[in-house]
Structures are given as structure tokens and as C-alpha cells.
Residue frames as a rotation matrix with the C-alpha (Angstrom) as fourth column:
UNK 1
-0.087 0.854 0.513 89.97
-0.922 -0.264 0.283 172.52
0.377 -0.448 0.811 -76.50
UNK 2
-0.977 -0.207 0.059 89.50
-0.214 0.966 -0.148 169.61
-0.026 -0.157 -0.987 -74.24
UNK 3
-0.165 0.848 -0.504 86.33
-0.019 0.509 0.861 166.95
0.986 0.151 -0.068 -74.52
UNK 4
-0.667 0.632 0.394 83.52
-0.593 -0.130 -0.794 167.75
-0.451 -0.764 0.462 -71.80
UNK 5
-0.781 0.624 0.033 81.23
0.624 0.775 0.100 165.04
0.037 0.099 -0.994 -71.69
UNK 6
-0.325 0.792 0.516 77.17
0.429 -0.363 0.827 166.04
0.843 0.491 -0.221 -72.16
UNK 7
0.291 0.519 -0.804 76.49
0.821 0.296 0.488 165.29
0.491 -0.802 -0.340 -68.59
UNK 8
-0.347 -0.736 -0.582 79.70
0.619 -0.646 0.448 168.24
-0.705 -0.205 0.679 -67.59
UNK 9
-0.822 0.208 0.530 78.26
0.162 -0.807 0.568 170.66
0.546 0.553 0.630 -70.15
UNK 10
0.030 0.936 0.350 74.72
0.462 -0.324 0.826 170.51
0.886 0.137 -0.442 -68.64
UNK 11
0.542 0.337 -0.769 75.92
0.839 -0.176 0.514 171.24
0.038 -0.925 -0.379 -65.10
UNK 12
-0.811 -0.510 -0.286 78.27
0.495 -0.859 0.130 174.17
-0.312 -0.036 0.949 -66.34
UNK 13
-0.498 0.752 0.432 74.64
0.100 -0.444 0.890 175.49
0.861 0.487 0.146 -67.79
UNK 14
0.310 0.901 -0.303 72.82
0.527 0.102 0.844 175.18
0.791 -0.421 -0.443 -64.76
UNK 15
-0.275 -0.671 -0.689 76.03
0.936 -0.351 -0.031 177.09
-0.222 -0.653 0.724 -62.98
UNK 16
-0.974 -0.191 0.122 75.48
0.226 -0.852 0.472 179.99
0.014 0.487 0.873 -65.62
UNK 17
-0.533 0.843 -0.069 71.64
-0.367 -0.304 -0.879 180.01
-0.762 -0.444 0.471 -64.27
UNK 18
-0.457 0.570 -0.683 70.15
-0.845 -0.040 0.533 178.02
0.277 0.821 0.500 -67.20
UNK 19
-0.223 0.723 0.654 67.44
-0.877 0.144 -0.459 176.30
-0.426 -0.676 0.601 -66.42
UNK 20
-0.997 -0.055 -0.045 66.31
-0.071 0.777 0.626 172.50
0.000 0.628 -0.779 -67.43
UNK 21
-0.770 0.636 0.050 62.96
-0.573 -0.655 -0.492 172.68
-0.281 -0.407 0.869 -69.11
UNK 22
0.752 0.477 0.455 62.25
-0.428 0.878 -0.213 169.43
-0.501 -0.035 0.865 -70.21
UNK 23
-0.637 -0.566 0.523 63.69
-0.091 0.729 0.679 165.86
-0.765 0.385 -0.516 -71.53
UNK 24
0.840 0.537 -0.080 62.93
-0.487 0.679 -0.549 164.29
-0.240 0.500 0.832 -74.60
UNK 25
0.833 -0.502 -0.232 65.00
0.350 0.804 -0.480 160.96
0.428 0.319 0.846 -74.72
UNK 26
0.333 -0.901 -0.279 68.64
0.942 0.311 0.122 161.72
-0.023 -0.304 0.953 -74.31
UNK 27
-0.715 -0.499 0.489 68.80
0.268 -0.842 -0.467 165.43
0.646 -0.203 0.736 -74.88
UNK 28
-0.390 0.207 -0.897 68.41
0.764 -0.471 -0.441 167.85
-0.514 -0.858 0.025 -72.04
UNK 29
0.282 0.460 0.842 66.26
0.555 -0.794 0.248 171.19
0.783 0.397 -0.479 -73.17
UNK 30
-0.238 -0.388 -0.890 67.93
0.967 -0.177 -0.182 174.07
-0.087 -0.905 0.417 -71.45
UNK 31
0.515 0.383 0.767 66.25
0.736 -0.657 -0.166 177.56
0.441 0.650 -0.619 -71.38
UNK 32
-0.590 -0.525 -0.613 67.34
0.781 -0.562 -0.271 181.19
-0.203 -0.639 0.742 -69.21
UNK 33
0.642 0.753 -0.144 65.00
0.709 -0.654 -0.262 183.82
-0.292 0.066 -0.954 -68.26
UNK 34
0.137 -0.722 -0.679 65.93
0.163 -0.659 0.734 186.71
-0.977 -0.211 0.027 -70.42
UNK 35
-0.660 -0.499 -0.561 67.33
-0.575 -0.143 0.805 185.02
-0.482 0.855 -0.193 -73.38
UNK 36
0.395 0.897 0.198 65.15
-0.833 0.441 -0.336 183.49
-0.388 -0.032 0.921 -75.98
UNK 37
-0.227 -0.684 -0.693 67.76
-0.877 0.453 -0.160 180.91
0.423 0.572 -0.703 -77.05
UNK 38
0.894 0.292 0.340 66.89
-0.402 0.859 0.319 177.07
-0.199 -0.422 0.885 -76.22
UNK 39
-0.442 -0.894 -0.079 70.08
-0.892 0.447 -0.071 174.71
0.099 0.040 -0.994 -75.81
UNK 40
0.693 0.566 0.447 69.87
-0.691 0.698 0.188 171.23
-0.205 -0.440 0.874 -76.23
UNK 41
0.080 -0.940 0.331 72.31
-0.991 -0.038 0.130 169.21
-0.110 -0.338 -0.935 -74.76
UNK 42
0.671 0.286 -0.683 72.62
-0.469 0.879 -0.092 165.34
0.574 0.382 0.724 -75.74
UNK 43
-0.066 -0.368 0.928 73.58
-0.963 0.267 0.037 162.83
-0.262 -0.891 -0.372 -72.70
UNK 44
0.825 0.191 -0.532 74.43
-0.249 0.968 -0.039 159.37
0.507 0.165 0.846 -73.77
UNK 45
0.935 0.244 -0.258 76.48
0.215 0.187 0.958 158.96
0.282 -0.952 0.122 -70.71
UNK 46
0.550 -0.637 -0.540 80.22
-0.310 -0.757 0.576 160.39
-0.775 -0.149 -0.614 -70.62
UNK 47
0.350 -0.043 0.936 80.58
0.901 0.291 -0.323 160.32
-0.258 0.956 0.140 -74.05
UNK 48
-0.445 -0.677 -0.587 82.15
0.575 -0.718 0.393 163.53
-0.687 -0.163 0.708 -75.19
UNK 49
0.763 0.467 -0.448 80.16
-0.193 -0.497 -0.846 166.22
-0.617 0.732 -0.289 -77.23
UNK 50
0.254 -0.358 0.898 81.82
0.946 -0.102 -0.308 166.47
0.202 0.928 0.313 -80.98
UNK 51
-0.645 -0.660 -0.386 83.89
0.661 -0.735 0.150 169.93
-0.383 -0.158 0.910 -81.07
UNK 52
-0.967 -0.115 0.226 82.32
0.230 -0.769 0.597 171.57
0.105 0.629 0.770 -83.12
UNK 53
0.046 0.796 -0.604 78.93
0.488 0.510 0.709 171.11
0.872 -0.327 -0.364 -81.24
UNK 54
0.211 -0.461 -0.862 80.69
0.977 0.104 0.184 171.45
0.005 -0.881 0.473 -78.03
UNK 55
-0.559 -0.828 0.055 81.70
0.813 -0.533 0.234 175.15
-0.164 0.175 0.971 -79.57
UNK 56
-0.665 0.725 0.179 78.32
0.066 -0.182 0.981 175.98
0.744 0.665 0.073 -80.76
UNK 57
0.269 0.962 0.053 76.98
0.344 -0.147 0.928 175.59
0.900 -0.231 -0.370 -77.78
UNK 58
-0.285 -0.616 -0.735 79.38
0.807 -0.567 0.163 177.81
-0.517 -0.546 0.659 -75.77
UNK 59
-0.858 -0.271 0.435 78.54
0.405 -0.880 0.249 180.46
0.315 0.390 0.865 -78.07
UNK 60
0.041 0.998 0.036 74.86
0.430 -0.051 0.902 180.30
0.902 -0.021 -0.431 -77.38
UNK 61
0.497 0.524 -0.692 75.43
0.646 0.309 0.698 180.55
0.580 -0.794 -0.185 -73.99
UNK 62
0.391 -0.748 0.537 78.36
-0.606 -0.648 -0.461 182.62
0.693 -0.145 -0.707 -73.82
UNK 63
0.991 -0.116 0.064 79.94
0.016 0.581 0.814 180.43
-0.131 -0.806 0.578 -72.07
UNK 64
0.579 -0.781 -0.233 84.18
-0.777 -0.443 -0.447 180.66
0.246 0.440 -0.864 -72.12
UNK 65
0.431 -0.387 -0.815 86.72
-0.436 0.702 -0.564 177.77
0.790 0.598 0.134 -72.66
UNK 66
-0.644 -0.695 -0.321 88.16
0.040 0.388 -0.921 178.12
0.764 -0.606 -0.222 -69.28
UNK 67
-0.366 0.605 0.707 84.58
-0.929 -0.281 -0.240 177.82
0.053 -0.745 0.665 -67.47
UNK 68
0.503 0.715 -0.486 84.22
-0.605 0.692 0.393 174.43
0.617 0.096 0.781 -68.44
């Protein structure tokens, strides 16, 4: 799996129609009409999520390995 910075995860979310619904500090709050799941995405500037993070929130979203 390659490292996708925070900043590159939040715009593949906002591709897949999820929606930023607020900041607090460095993470992004990301919601999607539909689903009640909340993502929150930590941006400390192109720093790479942690795998296993990075994996966790692909599942939430349903998001697949070769969409990022």
C-alpha cells in the first residue's frame, strides 16, 4: 500500500461526494448524505497517514486501494 498524505486522502473523499463539515484544529470532519459514518481526517501538512489508519479509513468509506 503506498503513503497518501492527509491532505490526498481528504480530496479522494470529497471525489467520492463526502462532504467537509467542519475543522477542529488539524483534523478535517468529513460527513455523506446517506451514511451516518463521520471520518476524520488529520492534516499536518504532507505527512503521510499511519497504515493502519490510512486502511481504516478506506473501509469507512469504501473507498479501494487503486482510487487513491
Amino acid at each position: 500500500m503506498k503513503s497518501v498524505s492527509g491532505k490526498k486522502f481528504a480530496k479522494t473523499l470529497e471525489k467520492k461526494g463526502w462532504e467537509l463539515i467542519r475543522t477542529k484544529g488539524s483534523h478535517y470532519i468529513f460527513a455523506k448524505v446517506g451514511n451516518s459514518a463521520r471520518i476524520s481526517v488529520p492534516i499536518h501538512g504532507n505527512s503521510p497517514l499511519k497504515i493502519g489508519l490510512l486502511r481504516y479509513l478506506m473501509k469507512i468509506a469504501e473507498i479501494d486501494e487503486n482510487e487513491l
